[in-house]
C-alpha positions in Angstrom: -7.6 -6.1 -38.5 -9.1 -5.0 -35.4 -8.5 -6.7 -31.8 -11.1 -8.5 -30.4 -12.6 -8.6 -27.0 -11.3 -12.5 -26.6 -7.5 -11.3 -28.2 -7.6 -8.3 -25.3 -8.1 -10.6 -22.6 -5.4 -12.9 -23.8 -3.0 -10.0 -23.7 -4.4 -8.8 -20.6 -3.9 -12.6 -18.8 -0.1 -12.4 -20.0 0.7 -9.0 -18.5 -0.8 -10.3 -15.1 0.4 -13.3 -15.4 4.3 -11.8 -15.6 3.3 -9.7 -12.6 1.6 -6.6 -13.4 -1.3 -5.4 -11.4 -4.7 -3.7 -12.5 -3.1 -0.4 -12.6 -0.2 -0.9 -15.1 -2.7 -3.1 -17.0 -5.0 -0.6 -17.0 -2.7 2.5 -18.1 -0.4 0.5 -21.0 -3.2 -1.9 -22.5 -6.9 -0.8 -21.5 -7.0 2.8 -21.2 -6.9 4.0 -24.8 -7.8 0.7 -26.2 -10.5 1.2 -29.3 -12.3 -1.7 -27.5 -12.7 0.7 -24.3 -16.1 2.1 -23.7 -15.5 3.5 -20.4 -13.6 3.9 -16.8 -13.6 0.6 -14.7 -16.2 0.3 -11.9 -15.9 -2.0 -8.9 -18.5 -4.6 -8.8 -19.4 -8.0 -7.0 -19.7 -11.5 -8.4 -21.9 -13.9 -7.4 -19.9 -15.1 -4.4 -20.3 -11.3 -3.3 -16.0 -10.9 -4.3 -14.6 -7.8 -5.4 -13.9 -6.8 -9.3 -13.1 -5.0 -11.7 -15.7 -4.2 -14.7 -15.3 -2.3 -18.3 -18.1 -1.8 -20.3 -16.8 -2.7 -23.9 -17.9 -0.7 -27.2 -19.1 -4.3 -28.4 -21.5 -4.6 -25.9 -19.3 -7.1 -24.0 -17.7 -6.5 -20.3 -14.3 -6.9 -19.4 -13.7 -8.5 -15.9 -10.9 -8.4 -13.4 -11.3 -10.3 -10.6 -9.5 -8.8 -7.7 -8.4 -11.9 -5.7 -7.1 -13.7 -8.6 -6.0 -10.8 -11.3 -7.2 -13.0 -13.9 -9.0 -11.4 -16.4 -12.3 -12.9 -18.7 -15.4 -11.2 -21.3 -19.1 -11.6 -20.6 -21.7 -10.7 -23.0 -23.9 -7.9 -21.1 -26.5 -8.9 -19.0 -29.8 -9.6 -20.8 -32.5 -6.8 -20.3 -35.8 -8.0 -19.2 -38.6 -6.4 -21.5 -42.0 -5.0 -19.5 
């Protein structure tokens, strides 16, 4: 059974949480995940903090935020029709 976007972030959480930074999360969980849609891109939350974002084949995001290395999924942001 395939892993889901929810599952990845639980495994992701536990690697941070016994230390590991983005980096060693990225290369021995996220990189060739079948989850993985592309290369992470450094974005801003709300608050105007730094993260981490991967674009998920699901449509979903992956999110890293940099001050806390915790990890969460968002749906995509809703496109606006003309």
């Amino acid at each position: 059974m395939a892993e889901t976007a929810n599952q990845l972030v639980l495994k992701c959480n536990a690697i941070a949480h016994d230390g590991a930074d983005f980096p060693i999360v990225w290369e021995t969980v996220l990189k060739t995940h079948a989850l993985v849609a592309d290369q992470p891109i450094q974005t801003l939350d709300d608050d105007e903090r730094p993260q981490l974002e991967i674009r998920l084949v699901n449509g979903q995001r992956l999110i890293c935020k940099s001050d806390t290395n915790e990890y969460s999924v968002l749906w995509a942001p809703r496109r606006r029709s003309f």
